[in-house]
C-alpha positions as CSV (number, residue, x, y, z in Angstrom):
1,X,0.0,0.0,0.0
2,X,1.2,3.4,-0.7
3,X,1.1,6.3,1.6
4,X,-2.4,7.2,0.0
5,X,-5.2,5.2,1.2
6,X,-7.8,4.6,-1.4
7,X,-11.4,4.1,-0.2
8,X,-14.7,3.2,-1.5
9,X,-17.7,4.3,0.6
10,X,-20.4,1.7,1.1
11,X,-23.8,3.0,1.9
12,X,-24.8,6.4,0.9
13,X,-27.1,7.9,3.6
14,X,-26.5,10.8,5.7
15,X,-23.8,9.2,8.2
16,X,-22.3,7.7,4.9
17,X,-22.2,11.2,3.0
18,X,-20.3,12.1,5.4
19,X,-17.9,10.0,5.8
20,X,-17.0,9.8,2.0
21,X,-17.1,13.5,1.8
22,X,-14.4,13.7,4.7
23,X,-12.5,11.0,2.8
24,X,-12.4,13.1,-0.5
25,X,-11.0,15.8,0.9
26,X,-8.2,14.1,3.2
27,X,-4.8,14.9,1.5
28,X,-3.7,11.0,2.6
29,X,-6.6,9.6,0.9
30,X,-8.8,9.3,-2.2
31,X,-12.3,8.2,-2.5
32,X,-12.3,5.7,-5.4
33,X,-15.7,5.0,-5.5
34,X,-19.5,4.7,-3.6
35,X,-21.6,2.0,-3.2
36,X,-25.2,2.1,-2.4
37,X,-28.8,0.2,-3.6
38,X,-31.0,3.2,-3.7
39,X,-32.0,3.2,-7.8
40,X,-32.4,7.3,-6.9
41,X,-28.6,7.5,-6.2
42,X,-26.7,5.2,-8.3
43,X,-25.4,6.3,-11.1
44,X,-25.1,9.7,-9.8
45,X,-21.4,11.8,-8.9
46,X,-20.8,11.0,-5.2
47,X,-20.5,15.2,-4.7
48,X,-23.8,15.8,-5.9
49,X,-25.8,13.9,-3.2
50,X,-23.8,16.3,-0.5
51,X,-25.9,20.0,0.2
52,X,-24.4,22.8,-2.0
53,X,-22.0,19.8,-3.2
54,X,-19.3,19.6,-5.9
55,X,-19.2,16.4,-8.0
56,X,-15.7,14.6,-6.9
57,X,-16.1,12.1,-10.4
58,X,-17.0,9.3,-8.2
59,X,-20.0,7.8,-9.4
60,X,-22.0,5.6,-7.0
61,X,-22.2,2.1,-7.9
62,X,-24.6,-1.0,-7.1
63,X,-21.8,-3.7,-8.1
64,X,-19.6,-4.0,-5.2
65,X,-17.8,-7.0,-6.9
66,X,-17.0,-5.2,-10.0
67,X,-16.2,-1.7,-8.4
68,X,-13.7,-3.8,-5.8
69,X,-12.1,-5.5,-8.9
70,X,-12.0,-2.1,-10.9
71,X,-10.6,0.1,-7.9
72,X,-8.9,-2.0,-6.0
73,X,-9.5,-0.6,-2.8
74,X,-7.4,-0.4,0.4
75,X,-10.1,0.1,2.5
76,X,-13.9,0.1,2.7
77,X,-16.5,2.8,4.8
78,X,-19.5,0.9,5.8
79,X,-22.0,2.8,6.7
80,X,-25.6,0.7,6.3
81,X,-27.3,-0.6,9.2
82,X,-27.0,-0.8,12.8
83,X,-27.7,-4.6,13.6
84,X,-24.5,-7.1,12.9
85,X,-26.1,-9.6,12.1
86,X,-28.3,-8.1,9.1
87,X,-24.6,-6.4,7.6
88,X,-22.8,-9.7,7.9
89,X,-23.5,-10.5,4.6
90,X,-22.1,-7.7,3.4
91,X,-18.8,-7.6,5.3
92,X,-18.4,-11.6,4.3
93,X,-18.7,-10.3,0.8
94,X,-15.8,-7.7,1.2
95,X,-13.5,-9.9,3.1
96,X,-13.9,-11.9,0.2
97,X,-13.1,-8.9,-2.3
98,X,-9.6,-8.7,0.2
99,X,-10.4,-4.9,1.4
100,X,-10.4,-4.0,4.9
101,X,-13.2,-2.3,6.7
102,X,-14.0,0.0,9.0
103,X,-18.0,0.0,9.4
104,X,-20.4,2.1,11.8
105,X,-22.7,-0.8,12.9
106,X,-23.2,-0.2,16.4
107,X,-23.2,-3.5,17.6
108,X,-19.9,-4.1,15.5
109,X,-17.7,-1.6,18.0
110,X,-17.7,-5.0,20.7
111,X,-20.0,-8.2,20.3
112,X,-18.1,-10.6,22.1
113,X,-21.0,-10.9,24.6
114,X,-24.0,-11.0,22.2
115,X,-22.8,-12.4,19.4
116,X,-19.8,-14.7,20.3
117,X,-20.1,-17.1,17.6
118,X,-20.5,-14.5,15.0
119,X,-17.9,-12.3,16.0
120,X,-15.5,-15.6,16.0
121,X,-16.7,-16.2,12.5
122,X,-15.8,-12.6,11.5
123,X,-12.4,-13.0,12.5
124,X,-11.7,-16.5,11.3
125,X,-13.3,-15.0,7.6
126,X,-11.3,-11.8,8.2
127,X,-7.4,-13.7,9.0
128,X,-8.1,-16.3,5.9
129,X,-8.8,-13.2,3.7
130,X,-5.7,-11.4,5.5
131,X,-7.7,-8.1,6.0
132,X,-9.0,-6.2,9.4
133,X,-12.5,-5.3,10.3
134,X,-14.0,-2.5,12.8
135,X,-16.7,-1.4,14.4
136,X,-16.3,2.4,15.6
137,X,-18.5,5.4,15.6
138,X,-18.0,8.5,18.1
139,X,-20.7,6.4,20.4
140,X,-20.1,3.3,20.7
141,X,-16.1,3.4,19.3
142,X,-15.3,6.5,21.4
143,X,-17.0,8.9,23.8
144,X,-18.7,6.3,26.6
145,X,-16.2,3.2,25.6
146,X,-12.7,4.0,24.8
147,X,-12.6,7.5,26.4
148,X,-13.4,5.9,30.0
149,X,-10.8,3.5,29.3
150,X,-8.2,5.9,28.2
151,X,-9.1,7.7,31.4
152,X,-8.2,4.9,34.3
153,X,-4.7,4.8,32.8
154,X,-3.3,7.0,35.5
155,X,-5.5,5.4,38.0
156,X,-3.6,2.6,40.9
157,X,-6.9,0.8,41.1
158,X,-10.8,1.4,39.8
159,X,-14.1,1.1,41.3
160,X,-16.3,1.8,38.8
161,X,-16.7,4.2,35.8
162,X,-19.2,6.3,34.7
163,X,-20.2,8.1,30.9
164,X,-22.4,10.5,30.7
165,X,-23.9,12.1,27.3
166,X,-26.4,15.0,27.4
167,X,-26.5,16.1,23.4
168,X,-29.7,18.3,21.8
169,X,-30.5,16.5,19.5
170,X,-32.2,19.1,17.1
171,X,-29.3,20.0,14.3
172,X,-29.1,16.0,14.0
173,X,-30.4,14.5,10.9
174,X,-34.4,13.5,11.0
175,X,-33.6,9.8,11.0
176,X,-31.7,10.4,14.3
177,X,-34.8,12.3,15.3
178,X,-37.4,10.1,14.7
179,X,-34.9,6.8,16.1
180,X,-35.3,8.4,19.4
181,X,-38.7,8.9,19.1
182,X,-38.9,12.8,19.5
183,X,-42.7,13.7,18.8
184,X,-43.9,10.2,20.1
185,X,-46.8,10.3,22.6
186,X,-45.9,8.3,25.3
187,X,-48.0,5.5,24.2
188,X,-46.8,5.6,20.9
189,X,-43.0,5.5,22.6
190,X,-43.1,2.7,24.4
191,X,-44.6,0.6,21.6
192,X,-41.9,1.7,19.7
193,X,-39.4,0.5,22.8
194,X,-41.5,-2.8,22.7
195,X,-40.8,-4.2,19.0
196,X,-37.3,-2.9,19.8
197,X,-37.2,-0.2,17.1
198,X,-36.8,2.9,19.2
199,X,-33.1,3.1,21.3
200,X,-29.7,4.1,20.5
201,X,-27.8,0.9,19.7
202,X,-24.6,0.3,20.9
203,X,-24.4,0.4,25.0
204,X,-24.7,-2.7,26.3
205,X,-21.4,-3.1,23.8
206,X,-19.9,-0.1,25.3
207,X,-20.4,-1.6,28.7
208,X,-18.8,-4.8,27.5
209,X,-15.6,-3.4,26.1
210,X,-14.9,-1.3,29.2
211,X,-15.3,-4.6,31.1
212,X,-12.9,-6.5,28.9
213,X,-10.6,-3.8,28.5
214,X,-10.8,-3.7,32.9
215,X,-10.5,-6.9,33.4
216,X,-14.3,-6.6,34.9
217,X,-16.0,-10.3,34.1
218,X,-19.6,-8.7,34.8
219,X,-22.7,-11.1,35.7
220,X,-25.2,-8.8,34.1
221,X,-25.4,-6.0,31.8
222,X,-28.8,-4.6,32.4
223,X,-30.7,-1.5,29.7
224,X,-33.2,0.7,30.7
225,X,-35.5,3.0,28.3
226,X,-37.7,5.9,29.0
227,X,-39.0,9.1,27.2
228,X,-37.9,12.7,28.1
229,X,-40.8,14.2,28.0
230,X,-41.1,18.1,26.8
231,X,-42.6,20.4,29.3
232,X,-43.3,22.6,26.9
233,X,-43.5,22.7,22.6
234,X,-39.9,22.7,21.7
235,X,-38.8,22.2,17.7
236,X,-35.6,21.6,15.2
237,X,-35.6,22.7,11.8
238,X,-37.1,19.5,10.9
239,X,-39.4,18.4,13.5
240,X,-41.8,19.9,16.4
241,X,-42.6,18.5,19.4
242,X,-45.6,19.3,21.4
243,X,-46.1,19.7,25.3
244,X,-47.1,16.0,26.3
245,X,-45.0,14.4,23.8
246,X,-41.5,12.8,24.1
247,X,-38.9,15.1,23.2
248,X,-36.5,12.2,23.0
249,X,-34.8,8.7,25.0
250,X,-32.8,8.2,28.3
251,X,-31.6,5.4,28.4
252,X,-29.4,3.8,31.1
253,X,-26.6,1.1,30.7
254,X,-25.8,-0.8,34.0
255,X,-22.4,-3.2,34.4
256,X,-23.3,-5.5,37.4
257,X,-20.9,-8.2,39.0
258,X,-21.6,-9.7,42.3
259,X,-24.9,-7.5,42.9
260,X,-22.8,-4.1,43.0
261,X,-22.8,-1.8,39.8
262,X,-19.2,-1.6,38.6
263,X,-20.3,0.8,35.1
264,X,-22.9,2.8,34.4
265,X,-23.3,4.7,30.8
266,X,-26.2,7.1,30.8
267,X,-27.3,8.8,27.1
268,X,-30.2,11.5,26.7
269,X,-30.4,12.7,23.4
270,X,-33.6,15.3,23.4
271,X,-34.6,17.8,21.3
272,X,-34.2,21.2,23.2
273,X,-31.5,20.1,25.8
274,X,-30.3,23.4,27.5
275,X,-26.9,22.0,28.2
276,X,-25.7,19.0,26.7
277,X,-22.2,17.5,27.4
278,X,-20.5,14.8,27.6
279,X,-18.9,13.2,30.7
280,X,-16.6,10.4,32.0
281,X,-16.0,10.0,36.1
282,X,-14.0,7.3,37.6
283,X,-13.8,6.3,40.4
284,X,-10.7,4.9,42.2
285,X,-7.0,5.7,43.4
286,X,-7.5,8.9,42.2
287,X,-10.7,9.9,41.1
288,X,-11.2,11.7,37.7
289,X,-13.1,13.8,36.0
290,X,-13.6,15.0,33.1
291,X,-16.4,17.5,30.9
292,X,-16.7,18.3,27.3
293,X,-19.1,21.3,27.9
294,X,-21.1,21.8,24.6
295,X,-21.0,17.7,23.6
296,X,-19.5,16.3,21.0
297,X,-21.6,16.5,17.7
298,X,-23.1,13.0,16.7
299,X,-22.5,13.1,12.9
300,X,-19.3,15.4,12.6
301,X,-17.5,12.7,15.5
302,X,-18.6,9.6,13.3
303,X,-17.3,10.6,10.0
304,X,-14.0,11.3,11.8
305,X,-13.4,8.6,14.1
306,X,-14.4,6.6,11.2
307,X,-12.2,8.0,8.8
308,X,-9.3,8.3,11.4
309,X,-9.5,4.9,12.1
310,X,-8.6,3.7,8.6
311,X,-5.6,3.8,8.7
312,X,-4.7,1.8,12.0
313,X,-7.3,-0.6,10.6
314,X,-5.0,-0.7,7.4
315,X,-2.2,-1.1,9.1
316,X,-3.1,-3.6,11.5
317,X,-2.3,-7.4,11.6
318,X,-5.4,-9.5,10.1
319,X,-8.7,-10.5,11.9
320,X,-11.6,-8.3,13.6
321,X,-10.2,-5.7,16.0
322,X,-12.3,-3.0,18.2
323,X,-11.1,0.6,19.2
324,X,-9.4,-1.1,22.4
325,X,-7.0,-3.2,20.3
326,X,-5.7,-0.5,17.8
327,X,-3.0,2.7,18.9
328,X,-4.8,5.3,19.4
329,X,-6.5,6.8,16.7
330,X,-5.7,10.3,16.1
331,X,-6.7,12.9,13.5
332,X,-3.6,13.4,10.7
333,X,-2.3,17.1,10.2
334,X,-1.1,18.1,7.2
C-alpha cells in the first residue's frame, strides 16, 4: 500500500455522506468509489448527493464486486445498518473482495458478549482473507467506551466508571430524530421500545468493552429505556414537538458483577437540551473527571473517528479488531 489510502464508501445515507465526503477531501486519501442500492442514487457523482456539493467524479455504484475489482481498494466505509447480524453478509462479501473495513454498525464496536459465535466467524473469515475489520463510531467506538478507558490509565486501582452524554439533538439529521422517538406520545413510545425499534444501539457493547478492556468479568449488563418528556412545545428545523410528547430517549446502561454496579453509561439525546455534554467520572486511586461542555456532535465525530480509524485498521495485523485493540487513533495534520 502506498502512503495514500484509497477508499470506497459503502452505503450512501446521511452518516455515509459524510464519511466519503471527509474521505475526499483528506490529503492521505482518495475516494475511489461509492456503493449504495437506492435506484435514486446510483449512477449519480458521489459530490452531488452532498448539500451545496461539488461532484468529486466518483460515481456511485450498485456492483460491489466489480467496483472492488475495478478500484482495488485499500479500505472500505460501511455505513448501512445498525444490527451485525443483518450487515454480515455484506462484510463476508468484502472480506472476500480482500479490502479491509472499517463499518459504523453499532453492535460491530464489541459483540463478544452478544454475538460470540459470529464475532469468531468474523475474525476467522477476516485472518483467511488477511484483511482487518471495525466497528467504531463516536458512540459506541469513542466517547462512553474507549474514552473511560483511556481515562483509568493513570488510576492505581478502579471502582467503577461512569459516561455520561447529554447532546440536543435538534441539528441532527431527522432519521436520528425520529430513532429516538422525539414527537412520540408516550404510548406511541413505548410501543416503539417494545418491537425494539426505538433506542440508541450500541451500550450494552460499550459496557462490554470497558469490562474487557478492565479486566471486569460482569454477571449482568442490564438497559433501561424511557421518554424525556417536553414540558413545553420545543422544535428543530425539521421536526416539532408538542407539550405532552417525548422530546427524545434516556436510556441507562448498567455493568453489574456480584450485585454491586461496577459501570454505568447514561445517554439522553432530546430535542431542546439546555446543556448537553459529555462526561466520563472514575472512580478509584484517584478519582477523575472530566467534561466536554457543549458535547460532542453526533454526525461530525462519526465521520472522523471513522475516517481516522482507517488507517490503523489498514495497518493492523489480520482479523476483527475494536477501538481497544488499535493505537490510538488520532486525526492526521497536514
Amino acid at each position: 500500500m502506498s502512503d495514500i489510502i484509497r477508499a470506497v464508501q459503502f452505503g450512501c445515507g446521511p452518516i455515509g455522506v459524510a464519511v466519503g465526503s471527509l474521505a475526499a477531501r483528506r490529503s492521505d486519501m482518495e475516494l475511489v468509489g461509492a456503493l449504495d442500492v437506492d435506484p435514486e442514487k446510483i449512477g449519480k457523482d458521489f459530490g452531488s448527493l452532498r448539500e451545496g456539493g461539488e461532484e468529486l467524479g466518483v460515481v456511485v455504484s450498485d456492483d460491489a464486486k466489480a467496483l472492488f475489482a475495478e478500484t482495488s481498494p485499500d479500505v472500505v466505509f460501511h455505513t448501512t445498518g445498525s444490527s451485525f447480524p443483518g450487515i454480515f453478509g455484506q462484510l463476508e462479501n468484502i472480506i472476500g473482495a480482500g479490502v479491509n473495513i472499517v463499518s459504523t454498525c453499532e453492535e460491530l464496536s464489541f459483540p463478544y458478549r452478544t454475538e460470540p459465535e459470529l464475532a469468531g466467524k468474523l475474525d476467522k473469515l477476516a485472518k483467511e482473507g488477511g484483511v482487518t475489520v471495525l466497528g467504531t463510531g463516536i458512540n459506541p467506538g469513542f466517547l462512553m467506551d474507549l474514552w473511560p478507558l483511556a481515562m483509568t490509565a493513570p488510576c492505581q486501582d478502579i471502582q467503577h466508571v461512569r459516561s455520561v452524554r447529554i447532546q440536543d439533538a435538534s441539528p441532527r439529521r431527522l432519521p436520528f430524530q425520529k430513532k429516538i422517538g422525539a414527537a412520540r406520545t408516550p404510548e406511541e413510545f413505548q410501543q416503539l421500545v417494545d418491537e425494539g425499534t426505538l433506542r440508541h444501539v450500541g451500550l450494552p457493547e460499550s459496557v462490554a468493552m470497558i469490562a474487557a478492556g478492565l479486566g471486569w468479568e460482569l454477571d449482568e449488563i442490564q438497559e433501561s429505556i424511557e421518554p424525556v418528556m417536553a414540558e413545553e412545545e420545543v422544535s428543530s428545523p425539521l421536526l416539532k414537538v408538542a407539550a405532552g410528547q417525548a422530546a427524545g430517549v434516556k436510556q441507562i446502561g448498567r455493568g453489574l458483577k456480584d450485585g454491586r454496579e461496577l459501570i454505568n453509561l447514561e445517554f439522553q439525546a432530546y430535542i431542546g437540551a439546555p446543556d448537553p455534554y459529555d462526561a466520563v467520572y472514575v472512580t478509584g486511586t484517584p478519582n477523575m473527571e472530566v467534561v466536554l461542555k457543549g458535547g460532542m456532535h453526533g454526525d461530525i465525530g462519526t465521520a472522523a473517528v471513522t475516517v481516522n480509524a482507517a488507517r490503523r485498521v489498514v495497518e493492523a495485523p489480520p482479523g476483527f479488531v475494536t477501538m481497544k485493540d488499535l493505537p490510538p487513533v488520532v486525526c492526521p495534520t497536514g
